[in-house]
Backbone bond lengths (Angstrom), bond angles and torsions (degrees), N, CA, C in turn:
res aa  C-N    CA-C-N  psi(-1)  N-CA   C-N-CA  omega(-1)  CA-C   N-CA-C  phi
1 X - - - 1.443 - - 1.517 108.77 -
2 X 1.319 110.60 151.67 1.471 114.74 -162.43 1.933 87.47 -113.84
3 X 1.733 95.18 168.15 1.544 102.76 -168.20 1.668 90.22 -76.43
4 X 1.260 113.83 -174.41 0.921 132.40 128.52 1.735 143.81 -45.76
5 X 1.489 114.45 96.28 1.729 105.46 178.60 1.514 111.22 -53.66
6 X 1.544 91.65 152.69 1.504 103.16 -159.50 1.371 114.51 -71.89
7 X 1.509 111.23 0.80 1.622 118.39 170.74 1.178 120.54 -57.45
8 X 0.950 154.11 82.61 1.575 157.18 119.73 1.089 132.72 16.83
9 X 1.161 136.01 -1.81 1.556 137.54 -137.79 1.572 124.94 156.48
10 X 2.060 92.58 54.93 1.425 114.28 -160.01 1.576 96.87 -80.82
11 X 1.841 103.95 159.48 1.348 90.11 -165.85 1.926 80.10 -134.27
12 X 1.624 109.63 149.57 1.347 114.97 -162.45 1.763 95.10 -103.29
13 X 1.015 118.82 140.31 1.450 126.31 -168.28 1.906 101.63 -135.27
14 X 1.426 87.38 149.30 1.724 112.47 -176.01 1.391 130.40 -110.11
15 X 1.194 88.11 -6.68 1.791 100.76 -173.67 1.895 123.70 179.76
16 X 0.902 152.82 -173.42 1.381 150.78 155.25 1.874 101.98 -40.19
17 X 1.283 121.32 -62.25 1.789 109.14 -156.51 1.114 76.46 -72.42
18 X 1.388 161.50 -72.03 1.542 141.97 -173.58 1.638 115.43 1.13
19 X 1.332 87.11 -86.07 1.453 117.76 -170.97 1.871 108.56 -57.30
20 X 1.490 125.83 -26.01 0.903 139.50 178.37 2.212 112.29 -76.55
21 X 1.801 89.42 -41.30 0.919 77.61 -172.66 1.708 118.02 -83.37
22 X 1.582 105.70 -28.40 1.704 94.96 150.76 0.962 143.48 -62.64
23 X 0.953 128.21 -31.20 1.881 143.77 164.04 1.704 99.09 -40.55
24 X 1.753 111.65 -57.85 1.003 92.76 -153.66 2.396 110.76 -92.38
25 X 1.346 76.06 12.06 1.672 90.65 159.65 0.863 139.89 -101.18
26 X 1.519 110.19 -33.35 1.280 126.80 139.93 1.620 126.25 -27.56
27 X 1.447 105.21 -69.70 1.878 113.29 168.47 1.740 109.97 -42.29
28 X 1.681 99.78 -59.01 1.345 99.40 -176.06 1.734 137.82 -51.52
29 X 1.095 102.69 -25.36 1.065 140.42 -154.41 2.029 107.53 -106.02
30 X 1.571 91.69 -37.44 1.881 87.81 169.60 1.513 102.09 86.53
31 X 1.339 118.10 -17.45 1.895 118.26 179.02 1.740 105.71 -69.40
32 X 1.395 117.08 171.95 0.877 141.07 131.60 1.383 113.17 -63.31
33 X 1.888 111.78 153.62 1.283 134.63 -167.11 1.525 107.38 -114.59
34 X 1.260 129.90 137.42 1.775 118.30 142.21 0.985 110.98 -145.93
35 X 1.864 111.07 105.09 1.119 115.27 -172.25 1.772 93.91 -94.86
36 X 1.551 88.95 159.31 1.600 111.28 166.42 1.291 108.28 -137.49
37 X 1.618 80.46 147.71 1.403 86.93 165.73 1.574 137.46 -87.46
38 X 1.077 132.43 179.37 1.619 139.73 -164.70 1.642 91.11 -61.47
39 X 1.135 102.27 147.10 1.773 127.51 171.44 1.509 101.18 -58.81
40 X 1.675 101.74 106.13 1.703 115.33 -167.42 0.979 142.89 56.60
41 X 1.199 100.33 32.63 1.746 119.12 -170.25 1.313 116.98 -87.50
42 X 1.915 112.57 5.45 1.122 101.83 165.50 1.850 125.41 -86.01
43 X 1.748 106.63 -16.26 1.338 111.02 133.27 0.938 141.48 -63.79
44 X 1.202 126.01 -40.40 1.695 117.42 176.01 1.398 135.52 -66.48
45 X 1.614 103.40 -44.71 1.654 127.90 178.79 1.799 107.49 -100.99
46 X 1.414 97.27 -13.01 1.946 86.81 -151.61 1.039 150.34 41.02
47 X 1.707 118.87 177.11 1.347 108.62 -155.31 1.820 107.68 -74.54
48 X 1.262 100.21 -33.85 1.674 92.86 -172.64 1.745 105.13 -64.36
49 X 1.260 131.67 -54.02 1.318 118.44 160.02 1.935 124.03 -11.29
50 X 1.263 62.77 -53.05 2.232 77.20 -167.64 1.419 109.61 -81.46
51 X 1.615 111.43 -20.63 1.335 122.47 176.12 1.978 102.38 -73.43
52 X 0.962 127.44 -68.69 1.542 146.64 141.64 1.756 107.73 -7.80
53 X 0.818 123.46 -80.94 1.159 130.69 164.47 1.377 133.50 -1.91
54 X 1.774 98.30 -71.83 1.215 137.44 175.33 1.295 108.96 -76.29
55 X 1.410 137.73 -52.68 1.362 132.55 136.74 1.549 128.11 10.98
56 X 1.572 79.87 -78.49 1.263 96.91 -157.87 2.180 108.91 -70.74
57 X 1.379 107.54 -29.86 1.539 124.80 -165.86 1.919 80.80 -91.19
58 X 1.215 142.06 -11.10 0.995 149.54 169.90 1.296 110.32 -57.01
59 X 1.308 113.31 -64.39 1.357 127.93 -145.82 1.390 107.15 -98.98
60 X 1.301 118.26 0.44 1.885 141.06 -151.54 1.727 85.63 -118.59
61 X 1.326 115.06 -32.02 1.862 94.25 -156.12 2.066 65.81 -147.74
62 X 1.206 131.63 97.84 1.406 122.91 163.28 1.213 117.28 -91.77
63 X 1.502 133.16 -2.94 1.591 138.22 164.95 1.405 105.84 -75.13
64 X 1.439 123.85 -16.24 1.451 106.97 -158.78 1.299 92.44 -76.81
65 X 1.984 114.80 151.20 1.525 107.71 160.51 1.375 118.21 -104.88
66 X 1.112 124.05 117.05 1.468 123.41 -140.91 2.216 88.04 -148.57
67 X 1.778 83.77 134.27 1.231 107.12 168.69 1.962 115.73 -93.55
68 X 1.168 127.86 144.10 1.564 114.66 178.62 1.656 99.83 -123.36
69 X 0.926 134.68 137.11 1.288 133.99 175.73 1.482 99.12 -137.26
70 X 1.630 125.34 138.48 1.287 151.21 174.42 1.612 96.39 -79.09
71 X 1.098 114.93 144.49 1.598 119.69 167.61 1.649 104.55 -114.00
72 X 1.214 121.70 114.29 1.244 128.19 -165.07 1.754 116.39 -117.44
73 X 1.317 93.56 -11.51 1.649 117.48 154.52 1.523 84.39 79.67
74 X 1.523 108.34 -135.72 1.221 127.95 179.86 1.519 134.04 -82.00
75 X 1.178 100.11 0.25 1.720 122.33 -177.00 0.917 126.33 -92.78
76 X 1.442 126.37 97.47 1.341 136.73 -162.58 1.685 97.06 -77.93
77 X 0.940 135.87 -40.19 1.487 126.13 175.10 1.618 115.90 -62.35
78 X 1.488 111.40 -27.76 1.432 110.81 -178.49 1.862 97.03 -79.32
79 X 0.988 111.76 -26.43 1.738 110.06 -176.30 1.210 107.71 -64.13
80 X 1.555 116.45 -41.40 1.609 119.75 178.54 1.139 125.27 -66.77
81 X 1.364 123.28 -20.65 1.504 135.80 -164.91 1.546 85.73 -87.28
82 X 1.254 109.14 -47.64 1.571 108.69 -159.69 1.691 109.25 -55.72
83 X 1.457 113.97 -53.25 0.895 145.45 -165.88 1.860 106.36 -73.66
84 X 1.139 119.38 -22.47 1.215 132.74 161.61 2.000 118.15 -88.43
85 X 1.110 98.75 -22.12 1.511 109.25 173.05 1.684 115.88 -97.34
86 X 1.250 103.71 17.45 1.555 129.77 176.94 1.380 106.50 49.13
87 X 1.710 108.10 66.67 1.628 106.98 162.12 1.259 94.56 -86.48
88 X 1.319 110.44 155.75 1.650 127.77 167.49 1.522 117.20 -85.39
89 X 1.275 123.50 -13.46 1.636 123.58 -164.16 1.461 99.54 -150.99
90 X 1.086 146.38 121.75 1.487 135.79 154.52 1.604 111.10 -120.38
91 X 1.407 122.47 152.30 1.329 119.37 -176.65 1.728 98.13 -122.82
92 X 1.419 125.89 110.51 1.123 159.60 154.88 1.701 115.85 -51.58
93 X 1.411 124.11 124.54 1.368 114.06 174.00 1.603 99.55 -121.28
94 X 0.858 135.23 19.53 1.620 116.01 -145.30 2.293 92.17 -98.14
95 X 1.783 94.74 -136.11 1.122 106.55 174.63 1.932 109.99 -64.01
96 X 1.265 106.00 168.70 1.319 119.36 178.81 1.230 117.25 -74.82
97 X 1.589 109.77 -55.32 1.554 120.53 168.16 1.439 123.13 -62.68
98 X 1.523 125.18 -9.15 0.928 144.15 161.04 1.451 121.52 -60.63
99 X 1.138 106.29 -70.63 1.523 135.59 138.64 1.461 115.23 21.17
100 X 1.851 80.88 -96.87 1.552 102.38 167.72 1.644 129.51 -58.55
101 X 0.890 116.22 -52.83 1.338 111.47 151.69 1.778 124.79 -21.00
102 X 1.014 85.97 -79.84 1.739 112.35 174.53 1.963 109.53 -33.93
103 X 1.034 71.63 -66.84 1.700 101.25 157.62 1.423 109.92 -42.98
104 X 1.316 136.37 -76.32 1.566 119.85 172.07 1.513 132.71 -52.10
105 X 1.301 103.02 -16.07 1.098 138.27 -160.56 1.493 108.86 -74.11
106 X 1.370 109.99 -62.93 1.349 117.37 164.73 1.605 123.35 -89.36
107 X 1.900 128.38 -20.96 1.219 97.70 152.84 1.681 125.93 -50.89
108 X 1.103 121.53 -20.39 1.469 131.96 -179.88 1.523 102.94 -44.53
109 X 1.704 98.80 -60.06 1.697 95.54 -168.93 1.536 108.64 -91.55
110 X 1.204 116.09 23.96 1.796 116.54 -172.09 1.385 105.75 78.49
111 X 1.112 115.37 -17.58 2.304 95.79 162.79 1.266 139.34 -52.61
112 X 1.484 108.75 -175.61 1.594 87.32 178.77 1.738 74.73 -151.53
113 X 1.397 95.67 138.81 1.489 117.09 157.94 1.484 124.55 -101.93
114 X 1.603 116.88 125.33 1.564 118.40 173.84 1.510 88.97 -108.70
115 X 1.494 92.75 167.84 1.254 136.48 179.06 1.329 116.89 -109.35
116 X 0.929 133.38 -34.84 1.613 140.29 179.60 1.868 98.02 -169.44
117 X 1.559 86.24 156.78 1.452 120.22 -161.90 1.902 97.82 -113.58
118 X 1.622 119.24 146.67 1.367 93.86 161.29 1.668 110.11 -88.30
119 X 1.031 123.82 177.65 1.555 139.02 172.14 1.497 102.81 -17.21
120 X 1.385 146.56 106.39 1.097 143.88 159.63 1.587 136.14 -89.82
121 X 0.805 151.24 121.12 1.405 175.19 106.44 2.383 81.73 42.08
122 X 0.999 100.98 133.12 2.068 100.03 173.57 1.899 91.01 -141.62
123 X 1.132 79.49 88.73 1.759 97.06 150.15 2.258 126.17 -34.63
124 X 1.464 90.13 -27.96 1.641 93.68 179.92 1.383 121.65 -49.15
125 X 1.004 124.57 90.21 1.707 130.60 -173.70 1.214 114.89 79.26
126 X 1.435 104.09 36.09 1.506 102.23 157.00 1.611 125.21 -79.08
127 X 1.427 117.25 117.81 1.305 112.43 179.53 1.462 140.47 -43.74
128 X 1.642 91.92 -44.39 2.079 119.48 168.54 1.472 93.45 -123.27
129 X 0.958 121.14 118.80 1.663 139.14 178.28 1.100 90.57 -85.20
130 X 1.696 125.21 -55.84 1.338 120.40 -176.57 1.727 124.49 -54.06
131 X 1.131 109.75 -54.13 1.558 117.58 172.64 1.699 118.57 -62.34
132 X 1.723 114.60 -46.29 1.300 108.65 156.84 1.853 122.50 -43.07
133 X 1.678 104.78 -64.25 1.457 89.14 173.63 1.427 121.87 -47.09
134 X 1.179 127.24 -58.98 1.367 143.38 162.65 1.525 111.24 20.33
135 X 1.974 80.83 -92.22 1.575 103.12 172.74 1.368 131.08 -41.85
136 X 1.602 91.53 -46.42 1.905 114.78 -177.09 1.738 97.42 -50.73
137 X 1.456 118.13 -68.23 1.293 104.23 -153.34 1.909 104.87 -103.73
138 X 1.635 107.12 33.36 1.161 97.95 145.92 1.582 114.57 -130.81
139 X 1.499 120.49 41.09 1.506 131.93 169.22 1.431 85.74 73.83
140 X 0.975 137.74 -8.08 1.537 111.42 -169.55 1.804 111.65 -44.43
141 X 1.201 93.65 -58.66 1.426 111.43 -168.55 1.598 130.71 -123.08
142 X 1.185 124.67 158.43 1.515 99.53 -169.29 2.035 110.41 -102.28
143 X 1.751 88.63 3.67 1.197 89.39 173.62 1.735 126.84 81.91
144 X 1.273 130.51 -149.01 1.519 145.07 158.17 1.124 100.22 -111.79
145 X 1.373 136.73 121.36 1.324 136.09 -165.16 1.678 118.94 -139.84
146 X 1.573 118.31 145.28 1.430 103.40 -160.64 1.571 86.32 -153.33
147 X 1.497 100.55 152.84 1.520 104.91 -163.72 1.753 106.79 -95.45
């Protein structure tokens, strides 16, 4: 299992204007990024989605320095797919020994597996994505927040 990136103040994203609108607050702003994705969205959307995604909010804001991590919840088979579809970061909830495993698994291919996230910033019905991130990653505010 890999540490925690030193980002502080990860923000959970739903789609491209998500990911667009942190990226581009991120730049503005001079921070580091760690976006995540939606709670199990490496079942729901998958990894190429999230691979795409990131791409794409990549290539839109290319100064930002920004971490992407898949949320793969408790599913050790959804972690593998991910991790075989060359995500760089996935965040794992399941068993411990699982975990670890998982965990060797992707230092192997240069990933990094977390275990838990702190309190993140959830984009889901945010009205100004832009001004929510905003606030989020300059302390202004603590935002709508989900663990």
């Amino acid at each position: 299992m890999t540490a925690m990136p030193a980002h502080n103040r990860p923000i959970r994203i739903h789609g491209l204007n998500d990911a667009d609108a942190a990226c581009a607050v991120a730049t503005d702003l001079g921070v580091p990024l760690l976006l995540v994705s939606a709670p199990g969205a490496a079942a729901s959307a998958g990894a190429g989605w999230f691979r795409e995604v990131v791409a794409r909010a990549t290539a839109r804001h290319p100064s930002v320095v920004m971490t992407a991590v898949l949320d793969c919840a408790d599913r050790p088979g959804d972690a593998l797919g991910a991790l075989s579809a060359g995500i760089g970061a996935i965040l794992f909830t399941g068993r411990v020994d699982v975990a670890e495993r998982l965990g060797d698994i992707a230092a192997q291919r240069g990933a990094r597996l977390l275990t838990a996230l702190p309190i993140a910033l959830d984009l889901r019905g945010a009205r100004d994505p832009w001004r929510a991130c905003r606030n989020w990653l300059s302390g202004q505010d603590n935002g709508h927040v989900t663990e």
